[in-house]
Structures are given as C-alpha cells and as structure tokens.
PyMOL Python script that loads the backbone (N, CA, C, O; Angstrom):
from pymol import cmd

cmd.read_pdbstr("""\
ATOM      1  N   UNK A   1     -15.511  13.876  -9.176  1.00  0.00           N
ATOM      2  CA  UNK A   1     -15.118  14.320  -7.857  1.00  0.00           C
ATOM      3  C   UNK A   1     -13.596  14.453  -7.808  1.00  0.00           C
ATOM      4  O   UNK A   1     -12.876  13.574  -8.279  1.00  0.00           O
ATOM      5  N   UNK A   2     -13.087  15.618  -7.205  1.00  0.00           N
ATOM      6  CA  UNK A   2     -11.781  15.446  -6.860  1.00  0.00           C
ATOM      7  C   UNK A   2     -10.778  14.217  -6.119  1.00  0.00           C
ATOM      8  O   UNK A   2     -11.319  13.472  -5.302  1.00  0.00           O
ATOM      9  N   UNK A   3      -9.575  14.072  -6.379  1.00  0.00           N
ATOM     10  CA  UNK A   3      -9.250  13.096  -5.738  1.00  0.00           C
ATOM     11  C   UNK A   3      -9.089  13.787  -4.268  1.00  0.00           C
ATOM     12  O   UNK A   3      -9.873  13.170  -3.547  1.00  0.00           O
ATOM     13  N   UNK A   4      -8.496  14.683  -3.582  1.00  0.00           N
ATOM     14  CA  UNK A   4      -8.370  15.845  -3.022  1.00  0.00           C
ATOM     15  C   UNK A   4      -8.820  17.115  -2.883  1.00  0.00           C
ATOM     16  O   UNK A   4      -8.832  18.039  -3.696  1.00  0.00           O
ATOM     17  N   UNK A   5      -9.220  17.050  -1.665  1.00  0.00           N
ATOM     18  CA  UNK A   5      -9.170  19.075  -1.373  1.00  0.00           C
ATOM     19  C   UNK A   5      -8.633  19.181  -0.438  1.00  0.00           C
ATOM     20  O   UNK A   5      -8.605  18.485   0.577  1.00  0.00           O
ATOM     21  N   UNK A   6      -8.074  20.236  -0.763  1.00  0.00           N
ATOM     22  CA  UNK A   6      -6.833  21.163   0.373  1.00  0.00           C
ATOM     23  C   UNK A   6      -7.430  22.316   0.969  1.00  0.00           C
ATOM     24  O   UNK A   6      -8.109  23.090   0.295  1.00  0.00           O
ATOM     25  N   UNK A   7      -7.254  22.455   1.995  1.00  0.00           N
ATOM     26  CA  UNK A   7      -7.634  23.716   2.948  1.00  0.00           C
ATOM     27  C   UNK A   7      -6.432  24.006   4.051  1.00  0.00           C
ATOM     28  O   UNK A   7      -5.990  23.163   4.831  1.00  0.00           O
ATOM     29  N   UNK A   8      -6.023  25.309   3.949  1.00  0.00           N
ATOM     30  CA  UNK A   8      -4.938  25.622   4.351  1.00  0.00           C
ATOM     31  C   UNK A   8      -5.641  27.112   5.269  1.00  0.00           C
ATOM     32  O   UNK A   8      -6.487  27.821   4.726  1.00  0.00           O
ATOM     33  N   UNK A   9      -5.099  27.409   6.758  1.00  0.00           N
ATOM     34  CA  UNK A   9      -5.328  28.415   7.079  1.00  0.00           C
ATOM     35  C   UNK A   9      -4.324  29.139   7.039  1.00  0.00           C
ATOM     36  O   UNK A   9      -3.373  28.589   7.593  1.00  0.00           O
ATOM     37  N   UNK A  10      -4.077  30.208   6.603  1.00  0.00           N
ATOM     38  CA  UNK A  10      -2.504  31.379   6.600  1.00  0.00           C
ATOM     39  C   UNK A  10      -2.551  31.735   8.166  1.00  0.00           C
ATOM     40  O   UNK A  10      -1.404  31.743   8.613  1.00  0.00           O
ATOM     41  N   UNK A  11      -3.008  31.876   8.626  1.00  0.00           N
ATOM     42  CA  UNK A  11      -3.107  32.823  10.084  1.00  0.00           C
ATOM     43  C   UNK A  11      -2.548  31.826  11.064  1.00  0.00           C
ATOM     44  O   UNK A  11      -1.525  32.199  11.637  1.00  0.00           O
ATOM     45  N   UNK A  12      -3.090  30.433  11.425  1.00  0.00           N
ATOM     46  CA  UNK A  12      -2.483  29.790  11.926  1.00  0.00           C
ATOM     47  C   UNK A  12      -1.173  28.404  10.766  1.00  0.00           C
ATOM     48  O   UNK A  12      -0.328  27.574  11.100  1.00  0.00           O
ATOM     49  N   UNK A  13      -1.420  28.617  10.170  1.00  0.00           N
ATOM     50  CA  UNK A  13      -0.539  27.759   9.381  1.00  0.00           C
ATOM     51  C   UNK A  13      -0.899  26.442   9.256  1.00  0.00           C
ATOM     52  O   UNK A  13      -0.085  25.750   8.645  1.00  0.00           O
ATOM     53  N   UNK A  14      -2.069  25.802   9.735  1.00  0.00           N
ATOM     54  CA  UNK A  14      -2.456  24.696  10.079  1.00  0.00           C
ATOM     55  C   UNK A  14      -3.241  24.448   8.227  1.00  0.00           C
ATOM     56  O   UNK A  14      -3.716  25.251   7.424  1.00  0.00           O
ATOM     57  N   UNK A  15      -2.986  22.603   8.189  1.00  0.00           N
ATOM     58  CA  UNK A  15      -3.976  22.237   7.000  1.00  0.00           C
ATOM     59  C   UNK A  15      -4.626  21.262   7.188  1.00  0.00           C
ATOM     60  O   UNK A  15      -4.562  20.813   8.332  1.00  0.00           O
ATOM     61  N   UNK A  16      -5.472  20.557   6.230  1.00  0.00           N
ATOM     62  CA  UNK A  16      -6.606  19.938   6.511  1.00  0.00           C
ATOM     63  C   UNK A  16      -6.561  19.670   5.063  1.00  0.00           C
ATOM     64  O   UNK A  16      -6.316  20.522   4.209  1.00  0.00           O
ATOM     65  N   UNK A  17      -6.943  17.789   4.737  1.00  0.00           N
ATOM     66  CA  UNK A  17      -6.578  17.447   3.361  1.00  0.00           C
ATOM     67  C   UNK A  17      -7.504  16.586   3.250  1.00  0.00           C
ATOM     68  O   UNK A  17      -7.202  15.619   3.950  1.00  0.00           O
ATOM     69  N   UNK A  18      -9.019  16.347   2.446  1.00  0.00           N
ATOM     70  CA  UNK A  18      -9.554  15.454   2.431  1.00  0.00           C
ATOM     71  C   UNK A  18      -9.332  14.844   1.383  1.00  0.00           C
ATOM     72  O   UNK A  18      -9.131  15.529   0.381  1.00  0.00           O
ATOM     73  N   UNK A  19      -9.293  13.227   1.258  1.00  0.00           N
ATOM     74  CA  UNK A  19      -8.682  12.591   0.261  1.00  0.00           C
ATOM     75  C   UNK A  19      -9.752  11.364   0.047  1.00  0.00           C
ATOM     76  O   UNK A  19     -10.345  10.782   0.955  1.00  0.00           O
ATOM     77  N   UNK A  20      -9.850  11.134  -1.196  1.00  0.00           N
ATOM     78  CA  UNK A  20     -11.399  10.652  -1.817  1.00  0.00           C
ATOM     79  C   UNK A  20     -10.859   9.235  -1.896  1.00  0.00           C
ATOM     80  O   UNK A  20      -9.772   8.980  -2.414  1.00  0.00           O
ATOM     81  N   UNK A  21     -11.774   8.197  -1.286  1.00  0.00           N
ATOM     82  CA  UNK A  21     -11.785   7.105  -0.892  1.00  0.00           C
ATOM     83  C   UNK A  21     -11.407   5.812  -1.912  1.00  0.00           C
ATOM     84  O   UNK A  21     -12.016   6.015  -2.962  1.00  0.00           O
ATOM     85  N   UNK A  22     -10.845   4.905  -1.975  1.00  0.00           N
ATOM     86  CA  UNK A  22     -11.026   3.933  -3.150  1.00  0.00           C
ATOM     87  C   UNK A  22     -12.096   3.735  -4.258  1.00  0.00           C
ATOM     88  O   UNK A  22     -12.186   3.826  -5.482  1.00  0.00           O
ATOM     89  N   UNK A  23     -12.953   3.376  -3.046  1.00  0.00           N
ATOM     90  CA  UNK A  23     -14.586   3.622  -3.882  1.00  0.00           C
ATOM     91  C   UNK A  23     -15.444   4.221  -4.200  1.00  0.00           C
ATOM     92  O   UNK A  23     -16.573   3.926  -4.592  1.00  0.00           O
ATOM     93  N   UNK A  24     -14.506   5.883  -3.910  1.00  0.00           N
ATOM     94  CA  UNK A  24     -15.137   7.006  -4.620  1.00  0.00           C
ATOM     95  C   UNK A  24     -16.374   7.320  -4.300  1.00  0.00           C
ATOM     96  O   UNK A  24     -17.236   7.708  -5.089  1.00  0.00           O
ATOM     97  N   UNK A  25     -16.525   7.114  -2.802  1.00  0.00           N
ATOM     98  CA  UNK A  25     -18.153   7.385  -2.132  1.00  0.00           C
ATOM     99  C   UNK A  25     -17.971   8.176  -1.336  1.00  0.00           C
ATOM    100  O   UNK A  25     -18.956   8.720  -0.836  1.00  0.00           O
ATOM    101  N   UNK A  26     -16.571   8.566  -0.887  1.00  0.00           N
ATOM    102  CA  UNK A  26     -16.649   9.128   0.527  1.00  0.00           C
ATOM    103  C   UNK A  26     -15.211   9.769   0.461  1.00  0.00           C
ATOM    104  O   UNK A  26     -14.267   9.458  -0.266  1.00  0.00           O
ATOM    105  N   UNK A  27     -15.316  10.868   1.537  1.00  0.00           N
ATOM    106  CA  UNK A  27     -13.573  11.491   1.388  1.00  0.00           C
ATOM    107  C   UNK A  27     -13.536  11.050   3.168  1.00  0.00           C
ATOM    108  O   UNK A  27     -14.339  10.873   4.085  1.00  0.00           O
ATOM    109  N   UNK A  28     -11.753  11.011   2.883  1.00  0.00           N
ATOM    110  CA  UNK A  28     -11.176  11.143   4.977  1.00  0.00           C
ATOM    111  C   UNK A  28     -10.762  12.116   4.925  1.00  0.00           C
ATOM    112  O   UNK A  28     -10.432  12.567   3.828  1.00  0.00           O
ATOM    113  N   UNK A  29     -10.612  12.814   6.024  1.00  0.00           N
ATOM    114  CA  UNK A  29     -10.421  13.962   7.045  1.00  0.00           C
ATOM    115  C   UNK A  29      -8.769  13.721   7.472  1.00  0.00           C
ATOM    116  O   UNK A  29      -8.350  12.918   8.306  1.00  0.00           O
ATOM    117  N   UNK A  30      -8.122  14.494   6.789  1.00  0.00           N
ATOM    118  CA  UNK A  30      -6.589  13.545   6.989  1.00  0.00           C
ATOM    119  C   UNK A  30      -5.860  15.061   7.352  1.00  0.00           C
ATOM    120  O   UNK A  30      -5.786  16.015   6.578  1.00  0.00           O
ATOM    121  N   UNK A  31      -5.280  14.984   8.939  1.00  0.00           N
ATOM    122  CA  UNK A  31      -4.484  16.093   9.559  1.00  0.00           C
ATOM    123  C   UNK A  31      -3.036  15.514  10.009  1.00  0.00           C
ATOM    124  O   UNK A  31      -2.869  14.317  10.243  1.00  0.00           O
ATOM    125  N   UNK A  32      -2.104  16.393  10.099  1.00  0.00           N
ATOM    126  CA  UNK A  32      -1.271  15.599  10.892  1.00  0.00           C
ATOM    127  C   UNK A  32      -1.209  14.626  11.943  1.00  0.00           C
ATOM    128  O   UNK A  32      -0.560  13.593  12.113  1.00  0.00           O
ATOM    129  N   UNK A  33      -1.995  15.199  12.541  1.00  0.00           N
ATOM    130  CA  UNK A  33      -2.260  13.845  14.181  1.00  0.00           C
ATOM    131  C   UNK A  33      -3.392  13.108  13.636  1.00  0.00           C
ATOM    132  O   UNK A  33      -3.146  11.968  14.028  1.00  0.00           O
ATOM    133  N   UNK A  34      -4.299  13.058  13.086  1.00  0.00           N
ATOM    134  CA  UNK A  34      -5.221  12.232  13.389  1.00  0.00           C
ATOM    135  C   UNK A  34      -5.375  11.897  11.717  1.00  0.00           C
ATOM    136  O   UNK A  34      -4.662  12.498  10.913  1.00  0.00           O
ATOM    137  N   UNK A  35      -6.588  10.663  11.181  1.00  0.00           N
ATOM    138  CA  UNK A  35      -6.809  10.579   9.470  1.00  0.00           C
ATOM    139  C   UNK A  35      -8.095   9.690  10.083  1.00  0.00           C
ATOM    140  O   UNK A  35      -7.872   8.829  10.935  1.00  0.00           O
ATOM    141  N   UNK A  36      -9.401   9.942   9.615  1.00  0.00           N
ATOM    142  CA  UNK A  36     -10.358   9.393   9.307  1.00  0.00           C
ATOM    143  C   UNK A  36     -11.194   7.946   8.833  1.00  0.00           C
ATOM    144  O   UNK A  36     -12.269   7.350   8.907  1.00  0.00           O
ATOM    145  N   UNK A  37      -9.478   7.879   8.165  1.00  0.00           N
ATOM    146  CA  UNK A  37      -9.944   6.210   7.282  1.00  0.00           C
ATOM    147  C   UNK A  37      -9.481   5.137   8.152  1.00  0.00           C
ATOM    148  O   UNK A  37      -8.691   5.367   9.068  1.00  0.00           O
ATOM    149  N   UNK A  38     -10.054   3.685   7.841  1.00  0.00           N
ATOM    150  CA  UNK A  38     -10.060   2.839   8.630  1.00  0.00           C
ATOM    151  C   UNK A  38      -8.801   2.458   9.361  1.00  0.00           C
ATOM    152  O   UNK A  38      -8.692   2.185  10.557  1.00  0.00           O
ATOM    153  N   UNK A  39      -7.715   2.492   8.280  1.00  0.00           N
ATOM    154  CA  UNK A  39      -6.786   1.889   8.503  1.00  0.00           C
ATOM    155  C   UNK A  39      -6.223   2.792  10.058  1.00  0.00           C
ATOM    156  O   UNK A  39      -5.826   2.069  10.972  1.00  0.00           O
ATOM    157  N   UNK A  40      -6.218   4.103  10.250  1.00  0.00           N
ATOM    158  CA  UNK A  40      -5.901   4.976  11.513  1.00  0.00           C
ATOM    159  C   UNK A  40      -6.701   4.441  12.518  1.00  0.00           C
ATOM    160  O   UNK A  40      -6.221   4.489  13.651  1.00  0.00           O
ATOM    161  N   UNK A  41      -8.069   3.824  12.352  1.00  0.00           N
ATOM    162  CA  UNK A  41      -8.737   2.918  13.471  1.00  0.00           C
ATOM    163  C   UNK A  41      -8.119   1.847  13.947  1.00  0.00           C
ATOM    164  O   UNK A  41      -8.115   1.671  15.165  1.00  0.00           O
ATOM    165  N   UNK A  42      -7.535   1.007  13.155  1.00  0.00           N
ATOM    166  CA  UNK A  42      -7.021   0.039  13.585  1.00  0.00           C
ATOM    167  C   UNK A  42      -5.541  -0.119  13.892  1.00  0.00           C
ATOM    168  O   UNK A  42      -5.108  -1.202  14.286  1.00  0.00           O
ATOM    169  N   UNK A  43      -4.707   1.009  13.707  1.00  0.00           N
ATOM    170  CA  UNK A  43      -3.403   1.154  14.301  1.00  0.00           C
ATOM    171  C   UNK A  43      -3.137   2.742  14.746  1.00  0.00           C
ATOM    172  O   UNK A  43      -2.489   3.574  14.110  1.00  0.00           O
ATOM    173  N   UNK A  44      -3.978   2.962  16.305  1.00  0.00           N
ATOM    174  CA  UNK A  44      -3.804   3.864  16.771  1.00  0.00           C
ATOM    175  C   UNK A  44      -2.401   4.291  17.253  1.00  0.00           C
ATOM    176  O   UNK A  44      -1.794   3.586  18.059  1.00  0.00           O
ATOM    177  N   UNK A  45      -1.870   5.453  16.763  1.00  0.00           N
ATOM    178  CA  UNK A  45      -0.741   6.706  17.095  1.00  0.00           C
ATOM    179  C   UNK A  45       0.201   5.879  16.122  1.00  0.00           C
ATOM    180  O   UNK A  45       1.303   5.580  16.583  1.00  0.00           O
ATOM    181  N   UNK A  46      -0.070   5.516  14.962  1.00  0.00           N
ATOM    182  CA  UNK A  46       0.861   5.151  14.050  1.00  0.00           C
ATOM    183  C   UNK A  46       0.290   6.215  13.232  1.00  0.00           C
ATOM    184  O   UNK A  46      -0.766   6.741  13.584  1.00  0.00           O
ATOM    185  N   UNK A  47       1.217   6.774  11.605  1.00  0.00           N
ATOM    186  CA  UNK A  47       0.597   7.439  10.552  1.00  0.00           C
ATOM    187  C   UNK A  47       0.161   6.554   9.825  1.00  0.00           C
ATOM    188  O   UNK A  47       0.845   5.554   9.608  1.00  0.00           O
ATOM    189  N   UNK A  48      -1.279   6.741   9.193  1.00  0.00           N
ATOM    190  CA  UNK A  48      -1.624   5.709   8.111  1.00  0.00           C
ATOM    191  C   UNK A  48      -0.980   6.516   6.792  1.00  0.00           C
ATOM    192  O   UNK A  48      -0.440   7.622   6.779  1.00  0.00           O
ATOM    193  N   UNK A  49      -1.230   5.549   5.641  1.00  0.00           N
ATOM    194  CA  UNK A  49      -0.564   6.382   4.032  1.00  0.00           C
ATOM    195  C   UNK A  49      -1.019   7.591   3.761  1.00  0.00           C
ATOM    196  O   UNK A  49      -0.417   8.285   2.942  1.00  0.00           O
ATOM    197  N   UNK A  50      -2.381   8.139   4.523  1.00  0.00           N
ATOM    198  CA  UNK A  50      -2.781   9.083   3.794  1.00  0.00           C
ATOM    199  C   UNK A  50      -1.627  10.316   4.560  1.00  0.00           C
ATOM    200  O   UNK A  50      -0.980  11.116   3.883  1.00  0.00           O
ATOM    201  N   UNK A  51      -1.576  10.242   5.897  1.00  0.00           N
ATOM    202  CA  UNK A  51      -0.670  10.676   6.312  1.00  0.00           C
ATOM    203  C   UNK A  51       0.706  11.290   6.127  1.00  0.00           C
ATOM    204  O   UNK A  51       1.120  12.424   6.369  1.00  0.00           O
ATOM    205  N   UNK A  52       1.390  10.033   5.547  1.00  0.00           N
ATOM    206  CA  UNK A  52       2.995   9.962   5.293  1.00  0.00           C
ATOM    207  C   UNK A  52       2.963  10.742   3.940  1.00  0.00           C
ATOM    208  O   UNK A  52       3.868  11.547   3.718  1.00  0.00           O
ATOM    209  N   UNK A  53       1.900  10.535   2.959  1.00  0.00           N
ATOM    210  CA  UNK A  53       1.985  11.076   1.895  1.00  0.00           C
ATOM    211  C   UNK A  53       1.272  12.651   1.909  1.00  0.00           C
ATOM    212  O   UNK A  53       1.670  13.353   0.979  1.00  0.00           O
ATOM    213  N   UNK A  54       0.661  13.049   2.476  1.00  0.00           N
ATOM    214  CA  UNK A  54       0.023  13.959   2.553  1.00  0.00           C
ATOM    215  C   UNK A  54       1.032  15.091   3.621  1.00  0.00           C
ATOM    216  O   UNK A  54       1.443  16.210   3.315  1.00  0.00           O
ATOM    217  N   UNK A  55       1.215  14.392   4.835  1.00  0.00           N
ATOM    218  CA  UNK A  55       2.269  15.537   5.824  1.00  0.00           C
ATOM    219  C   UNK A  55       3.721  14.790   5.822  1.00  0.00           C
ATOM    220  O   UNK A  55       4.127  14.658   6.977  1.00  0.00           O
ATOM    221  N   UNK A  56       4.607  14.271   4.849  1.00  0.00           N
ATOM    222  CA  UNK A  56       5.910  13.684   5.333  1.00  0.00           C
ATOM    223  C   UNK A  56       6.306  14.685   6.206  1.00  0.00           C
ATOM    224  O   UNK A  56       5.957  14.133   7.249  1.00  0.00           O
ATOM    225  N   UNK A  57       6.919  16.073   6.665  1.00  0.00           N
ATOM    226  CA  UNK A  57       6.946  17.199   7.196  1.00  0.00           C
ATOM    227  C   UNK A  57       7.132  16.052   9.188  1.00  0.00           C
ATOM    228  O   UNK A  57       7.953  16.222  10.090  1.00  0.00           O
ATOM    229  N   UNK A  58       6.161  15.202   9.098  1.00  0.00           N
ATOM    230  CA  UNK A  58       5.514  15.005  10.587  1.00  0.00           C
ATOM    231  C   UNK A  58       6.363  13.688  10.422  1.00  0.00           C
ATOM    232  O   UNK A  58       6.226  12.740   9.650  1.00  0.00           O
ATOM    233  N   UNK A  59       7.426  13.989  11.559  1.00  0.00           N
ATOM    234  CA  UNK A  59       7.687  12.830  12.041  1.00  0.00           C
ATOM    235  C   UNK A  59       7.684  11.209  12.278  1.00  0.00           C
ATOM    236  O   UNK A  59       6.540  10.756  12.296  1.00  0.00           O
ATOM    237  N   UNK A  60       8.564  10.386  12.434  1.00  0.00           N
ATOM    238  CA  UNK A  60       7.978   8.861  12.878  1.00  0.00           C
ATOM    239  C   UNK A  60       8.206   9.525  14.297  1.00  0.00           C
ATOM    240  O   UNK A  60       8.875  10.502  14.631  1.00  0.00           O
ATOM    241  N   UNK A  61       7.173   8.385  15.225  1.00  0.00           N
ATOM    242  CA  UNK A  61       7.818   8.048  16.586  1.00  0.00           C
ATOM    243  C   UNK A  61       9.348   7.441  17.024  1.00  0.00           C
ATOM    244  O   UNK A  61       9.966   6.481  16.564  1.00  0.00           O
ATOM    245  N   UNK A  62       9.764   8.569  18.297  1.00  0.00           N
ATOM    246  CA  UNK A  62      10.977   7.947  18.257  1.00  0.00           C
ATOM    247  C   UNK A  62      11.220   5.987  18.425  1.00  0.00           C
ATOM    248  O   UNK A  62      12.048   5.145  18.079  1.00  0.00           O
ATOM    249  N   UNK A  63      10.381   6.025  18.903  1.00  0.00           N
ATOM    250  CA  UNK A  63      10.415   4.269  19.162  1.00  0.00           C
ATOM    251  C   UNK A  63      10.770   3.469  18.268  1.00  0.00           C
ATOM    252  O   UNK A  63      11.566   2.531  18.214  1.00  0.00           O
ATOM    253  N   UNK A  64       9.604   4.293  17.098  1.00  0.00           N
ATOM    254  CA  UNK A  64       9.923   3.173  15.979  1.00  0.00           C
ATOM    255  C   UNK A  64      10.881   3.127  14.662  1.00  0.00           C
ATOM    256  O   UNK A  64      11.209   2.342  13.772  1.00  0.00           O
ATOM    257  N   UNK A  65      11.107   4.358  15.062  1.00  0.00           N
ATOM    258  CA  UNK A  65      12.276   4.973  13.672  1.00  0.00           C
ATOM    259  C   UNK A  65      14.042   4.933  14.171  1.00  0.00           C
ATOM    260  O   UNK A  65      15.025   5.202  13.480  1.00  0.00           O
ATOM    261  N   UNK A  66      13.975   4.501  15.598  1.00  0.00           N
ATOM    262  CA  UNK A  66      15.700   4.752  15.825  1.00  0.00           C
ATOM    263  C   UNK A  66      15.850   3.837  17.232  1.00  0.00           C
ATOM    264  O   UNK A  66      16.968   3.340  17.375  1.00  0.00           O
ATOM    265  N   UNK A  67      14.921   3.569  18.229  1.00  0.00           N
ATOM    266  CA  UNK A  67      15.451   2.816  19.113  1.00  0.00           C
ATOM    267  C   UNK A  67      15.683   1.182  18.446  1.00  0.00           C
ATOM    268  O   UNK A  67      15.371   0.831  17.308  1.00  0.00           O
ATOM    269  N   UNK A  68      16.160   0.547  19.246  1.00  0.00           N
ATOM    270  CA  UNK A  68      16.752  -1.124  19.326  1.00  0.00           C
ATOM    271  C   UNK A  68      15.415  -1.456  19.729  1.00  0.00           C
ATOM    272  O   UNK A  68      14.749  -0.675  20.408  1.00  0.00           O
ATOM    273  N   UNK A  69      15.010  -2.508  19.371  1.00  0.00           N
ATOM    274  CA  UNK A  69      13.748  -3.385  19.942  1.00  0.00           C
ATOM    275  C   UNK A  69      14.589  -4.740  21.055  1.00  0.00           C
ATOM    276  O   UNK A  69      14.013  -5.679  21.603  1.00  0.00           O
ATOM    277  N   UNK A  70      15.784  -4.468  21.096  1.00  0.00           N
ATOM    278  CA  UNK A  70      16.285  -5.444  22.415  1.00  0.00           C
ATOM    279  C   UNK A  70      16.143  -4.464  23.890  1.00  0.00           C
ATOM    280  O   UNK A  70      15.990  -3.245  23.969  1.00  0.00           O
ATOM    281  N   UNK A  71      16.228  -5.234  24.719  1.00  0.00           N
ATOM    282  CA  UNK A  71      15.493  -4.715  26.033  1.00  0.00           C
ATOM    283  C   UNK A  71      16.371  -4.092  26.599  1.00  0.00           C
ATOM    284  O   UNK A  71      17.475  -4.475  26.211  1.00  0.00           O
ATOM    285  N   UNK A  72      16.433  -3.134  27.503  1.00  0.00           N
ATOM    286  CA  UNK A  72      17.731  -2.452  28.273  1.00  0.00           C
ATOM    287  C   UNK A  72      17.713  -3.617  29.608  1.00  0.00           C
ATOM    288  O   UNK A  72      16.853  -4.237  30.234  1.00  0.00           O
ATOM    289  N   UNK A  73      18.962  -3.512  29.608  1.00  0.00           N
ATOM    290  CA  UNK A  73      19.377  -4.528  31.208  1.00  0.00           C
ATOM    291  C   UNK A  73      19.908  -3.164  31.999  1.00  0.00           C
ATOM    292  O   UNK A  73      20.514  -2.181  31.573  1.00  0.00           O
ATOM    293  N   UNK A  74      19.516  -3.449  33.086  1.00  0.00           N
ATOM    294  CA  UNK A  74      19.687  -2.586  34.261  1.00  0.00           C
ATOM    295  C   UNK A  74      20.878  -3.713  35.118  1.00  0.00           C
ATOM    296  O   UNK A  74      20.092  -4.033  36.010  1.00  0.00           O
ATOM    297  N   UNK A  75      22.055  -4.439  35.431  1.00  0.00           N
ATOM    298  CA  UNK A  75      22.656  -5.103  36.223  1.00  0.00           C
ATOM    299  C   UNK A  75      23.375  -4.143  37.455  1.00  0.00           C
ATOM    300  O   UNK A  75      23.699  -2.968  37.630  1.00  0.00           O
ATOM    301  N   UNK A  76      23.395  -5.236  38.067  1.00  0.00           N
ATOM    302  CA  UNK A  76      24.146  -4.266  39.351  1.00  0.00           C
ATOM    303  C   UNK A  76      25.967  -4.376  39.216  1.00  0.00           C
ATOM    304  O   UNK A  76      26.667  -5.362  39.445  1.00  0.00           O
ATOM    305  N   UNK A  77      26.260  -3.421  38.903  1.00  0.00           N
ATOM    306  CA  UNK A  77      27.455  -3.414  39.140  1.00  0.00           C
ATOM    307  C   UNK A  77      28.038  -2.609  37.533  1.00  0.00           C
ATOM    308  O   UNK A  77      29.030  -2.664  36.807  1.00  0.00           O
ATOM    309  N   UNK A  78      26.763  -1.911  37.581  1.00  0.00           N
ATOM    310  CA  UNK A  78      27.104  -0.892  36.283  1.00  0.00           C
ATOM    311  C   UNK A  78      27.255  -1.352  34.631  1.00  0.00           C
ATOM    312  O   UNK A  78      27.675  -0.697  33.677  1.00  0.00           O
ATOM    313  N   UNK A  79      26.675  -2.908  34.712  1.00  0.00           N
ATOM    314  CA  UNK A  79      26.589  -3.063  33.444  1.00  0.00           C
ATOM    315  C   UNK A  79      25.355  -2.672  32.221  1.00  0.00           C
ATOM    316  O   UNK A  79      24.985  -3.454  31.346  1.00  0.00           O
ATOM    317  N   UNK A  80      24.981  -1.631  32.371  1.00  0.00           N
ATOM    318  CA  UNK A  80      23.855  -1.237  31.503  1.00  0.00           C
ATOM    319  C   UNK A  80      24.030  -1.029  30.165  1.00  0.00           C
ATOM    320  O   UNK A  80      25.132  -0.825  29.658  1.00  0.00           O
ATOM    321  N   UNK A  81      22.816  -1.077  29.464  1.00  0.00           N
ATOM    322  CA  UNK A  81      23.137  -1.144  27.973  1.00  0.00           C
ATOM    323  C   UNK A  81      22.234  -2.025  27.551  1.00  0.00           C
ATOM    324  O   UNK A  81      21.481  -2.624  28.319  1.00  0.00           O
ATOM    325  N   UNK A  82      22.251  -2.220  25.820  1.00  0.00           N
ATOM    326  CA  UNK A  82      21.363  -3.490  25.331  1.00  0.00           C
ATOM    327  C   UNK A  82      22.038  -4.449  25.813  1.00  0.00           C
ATOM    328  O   UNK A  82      23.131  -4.404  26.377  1.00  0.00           O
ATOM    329  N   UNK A  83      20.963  -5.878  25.449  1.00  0.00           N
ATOM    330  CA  UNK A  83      21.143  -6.751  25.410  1.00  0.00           C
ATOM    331  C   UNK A  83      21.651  -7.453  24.190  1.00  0.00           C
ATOM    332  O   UNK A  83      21.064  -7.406  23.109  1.00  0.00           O
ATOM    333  N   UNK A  84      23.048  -8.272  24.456  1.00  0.00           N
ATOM    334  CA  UNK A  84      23.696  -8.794  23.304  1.00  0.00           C
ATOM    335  C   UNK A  84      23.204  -9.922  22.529  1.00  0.00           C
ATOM    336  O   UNK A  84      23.543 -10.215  21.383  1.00  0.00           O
ATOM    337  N   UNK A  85      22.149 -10.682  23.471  1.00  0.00           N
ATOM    338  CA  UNK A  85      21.208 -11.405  22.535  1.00  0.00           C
ATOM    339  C   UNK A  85      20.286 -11.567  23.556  1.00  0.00           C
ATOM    340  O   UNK A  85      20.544 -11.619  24.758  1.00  0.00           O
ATOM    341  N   UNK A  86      18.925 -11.663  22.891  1.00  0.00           N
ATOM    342  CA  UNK A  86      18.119 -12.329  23.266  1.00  0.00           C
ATOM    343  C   UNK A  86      18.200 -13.788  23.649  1.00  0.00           C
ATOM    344  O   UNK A  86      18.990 -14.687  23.360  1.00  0.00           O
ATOM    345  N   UNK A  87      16.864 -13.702  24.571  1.00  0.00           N
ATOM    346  CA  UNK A  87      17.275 -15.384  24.696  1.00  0.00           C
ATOM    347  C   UNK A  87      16.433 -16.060  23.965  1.00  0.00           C
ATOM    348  O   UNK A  87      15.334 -15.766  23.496  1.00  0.00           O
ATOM    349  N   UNK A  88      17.153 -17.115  23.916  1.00  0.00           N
ATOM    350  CA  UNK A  88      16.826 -18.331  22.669  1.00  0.00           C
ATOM    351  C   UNK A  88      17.755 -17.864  21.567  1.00  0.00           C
ATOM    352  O   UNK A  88      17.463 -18.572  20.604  1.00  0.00           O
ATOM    353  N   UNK A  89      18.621 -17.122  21.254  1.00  0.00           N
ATOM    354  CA  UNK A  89      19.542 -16.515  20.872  1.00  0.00           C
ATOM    355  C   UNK A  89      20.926 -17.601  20.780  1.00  0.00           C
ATOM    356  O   UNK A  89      21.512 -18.055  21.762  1.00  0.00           O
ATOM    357  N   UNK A  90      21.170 -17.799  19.737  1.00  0.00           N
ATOM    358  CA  UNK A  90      22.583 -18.831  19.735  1.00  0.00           C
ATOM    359  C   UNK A  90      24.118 -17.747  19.813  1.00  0.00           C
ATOM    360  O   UNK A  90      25.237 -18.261  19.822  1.00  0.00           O
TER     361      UNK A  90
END
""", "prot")
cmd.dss("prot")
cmd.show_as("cartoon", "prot")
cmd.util.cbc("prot")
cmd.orient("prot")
C-alpha cells in the first residue's frame, strides 16, 4: 500500500492527501482545515503532524505563534499593556 495519495484539483486549486496509518490498516483524510486521525479529535482547531507536514503553506493560529500568554490589564488612568508579572511572580 502506498504510504500516500495525493489528489489535487487544478480548477479550484484545492488538495486532499490521504496518509496511511501506523498500522497500515487504514488511511486519514488530511486537508488543510480539518485531518481524520485521532490525534485532530482530541485537539480541536490545532494542526495535527499530518497537517504541518503535509500543508506547512497553512498557518499557526495567531494566539499561539506570536501573542504573550500574560493577560492584558485594562487600568484606569491609561495604563494598558501586559502584565509585568504574574502573580505569585517574585
């Protein structure tokens, strides 16, 4: 069995990559937005590997590729911006 098949439409430009399973029983259905195999079940609107390797082309989310994971402060008196530490933060 192939490890892969590729299907490509010219007209719309769109592809479609099925990629043959560890245990060689079964292929996933692996598109840019969506992938078939388990691992895309269990971490929905993330890319699983078949993904990253198959469409690098497609983006991370901005969230997770460039924002700060510290919280925005909203203060009154125009101090906005991150936060310089968390708390519990020395």
């Amino acid at each position: 069995m192939p490890s892969k098949v590729e299907f490509v439409d010219e007209g719309e430009g769109s592809r479609l990559v099925l990629v043959l399973s560890n245990k060689k029983d079964s292929y996933y259905v692996v598109t840019p937005a969506k992938c078939s195999c388990p691992a895309a079940t269990y971490h929905p609107g993330q890319p699983c590997k078949h993904q990253r390797k198959h469409f690098p082309q497609v983006a991370m989310p901005v969230a997770t590729a460039f924002e700060s994971i510290r919280p925005e402060c909203k203060w009154p008196g125009g101090l906005n911006g991150p936060v310089d530490k968390i708390p519990g933060e020395a």
